[in-house]
N, C-alpha and C positions, 0 to 999 in steps of 0.2 A: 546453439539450441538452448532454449529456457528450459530449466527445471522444473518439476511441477514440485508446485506447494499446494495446500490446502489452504482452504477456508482462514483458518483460524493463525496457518502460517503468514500470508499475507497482511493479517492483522498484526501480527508480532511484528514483522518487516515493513511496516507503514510507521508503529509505535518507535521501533529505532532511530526510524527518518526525522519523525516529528521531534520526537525528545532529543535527541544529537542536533538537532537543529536548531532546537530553543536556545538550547544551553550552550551549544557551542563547546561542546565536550563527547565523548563518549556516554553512551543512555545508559544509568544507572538500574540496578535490577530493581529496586524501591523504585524511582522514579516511573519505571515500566508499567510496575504492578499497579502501581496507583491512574496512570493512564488508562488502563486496562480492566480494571476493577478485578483483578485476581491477585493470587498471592505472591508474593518473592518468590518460592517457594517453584510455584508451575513458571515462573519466569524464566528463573533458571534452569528448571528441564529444557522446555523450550529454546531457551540459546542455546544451550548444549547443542541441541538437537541440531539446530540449522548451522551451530560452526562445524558440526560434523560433515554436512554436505556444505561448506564452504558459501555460507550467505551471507553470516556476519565475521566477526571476529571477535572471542570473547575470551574478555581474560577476569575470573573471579575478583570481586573486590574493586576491579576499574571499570569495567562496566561492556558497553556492546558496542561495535559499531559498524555499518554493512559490507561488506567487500563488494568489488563492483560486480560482479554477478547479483550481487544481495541489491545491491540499488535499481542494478536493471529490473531483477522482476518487481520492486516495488514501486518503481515507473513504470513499468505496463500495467499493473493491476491499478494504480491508481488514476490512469488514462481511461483504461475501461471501464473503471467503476465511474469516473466524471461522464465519460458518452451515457452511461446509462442515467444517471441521477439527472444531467439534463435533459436528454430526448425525453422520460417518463415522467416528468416535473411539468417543463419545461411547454411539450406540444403535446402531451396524451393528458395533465394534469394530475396525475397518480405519483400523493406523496410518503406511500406506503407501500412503494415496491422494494421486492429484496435486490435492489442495484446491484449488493457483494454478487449474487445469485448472475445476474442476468449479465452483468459487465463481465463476469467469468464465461458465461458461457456463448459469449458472441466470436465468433471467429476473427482471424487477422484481418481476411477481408471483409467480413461484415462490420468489423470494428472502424477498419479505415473509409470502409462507405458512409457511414453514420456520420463519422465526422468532419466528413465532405460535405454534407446536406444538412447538418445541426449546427444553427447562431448560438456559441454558446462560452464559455470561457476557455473550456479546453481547447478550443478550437485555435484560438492566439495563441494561447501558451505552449502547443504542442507540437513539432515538427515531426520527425522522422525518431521510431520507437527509440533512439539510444538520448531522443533530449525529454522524451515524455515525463512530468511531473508537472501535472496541475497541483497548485498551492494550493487551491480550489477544494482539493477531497483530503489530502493527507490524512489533516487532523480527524473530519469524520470519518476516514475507513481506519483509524488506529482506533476509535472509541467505539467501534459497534462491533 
């Protein structure tokens, strides 16, 4: 069973993916904040936070990096946030929806129906929830 995270945790757990990704190292708290346009500061609240319910793994001073709980739900939220960004882009035309908003609030099976019936990138890239991670949203669901 997934965890729930919020909003703004999802954004933190995309920001880990992205930045440990680039760098090829654990995502530094400075590197976070500056992804993130906040402080070091609320960064490290925030890791704190989520190594307390075991999403990432954070050790001061080396920086973050997700446990695999931590990467599953940052692979689903960022599957759901691509169904939505495409389907609303994509066949409705609407480039000003709240995707985080609406990719969250589609169900498993409304999820998996959408991207049965939507031509879109996530649709190659994504198998079954444990290989989900469009490359496709990463970076913008860490940056909004």
């Amino acid at each position: 069973m997934e965890p729930e995270v919020s909003a703004a945790d999802g954004r933190y757990l995309a920001a880990v993916f992205a930045v440990g990704t680039v760098r090829d190292r654990p995502a530094e708290t400075g590197d976070l904040a500056a992804a993130l346009d906040v402080s070091p500061g609320t960064v490290t609240e925030r890791l704190r936070d989520l190594a307390s319910r075991d999403l990432v793994d954070y050790e001061r001073y080396h920086g973050a990096e997700l446990t695999e709980t931590g990467e599953q739900v940052a692979r689903e939220l960022a599957w759901r946030r691509c169904l939505a960004e495409n389907f609303l882009d994509g066949e409705l035309d609407l480039t000003d929806a709240d995707v985080d908003g609406i990719g969250r609030a589609l169900s498993e099976d409304a999820a998996a129906a959408l991207g049965d019936r939507v031509d879109h990138p996530c649709s190659e890239e994504c198998g079954a929830p444990d290989d989900r991670f469009p490359e496709c949203t990463v970076y913008s669901m860490a940056s909004r």
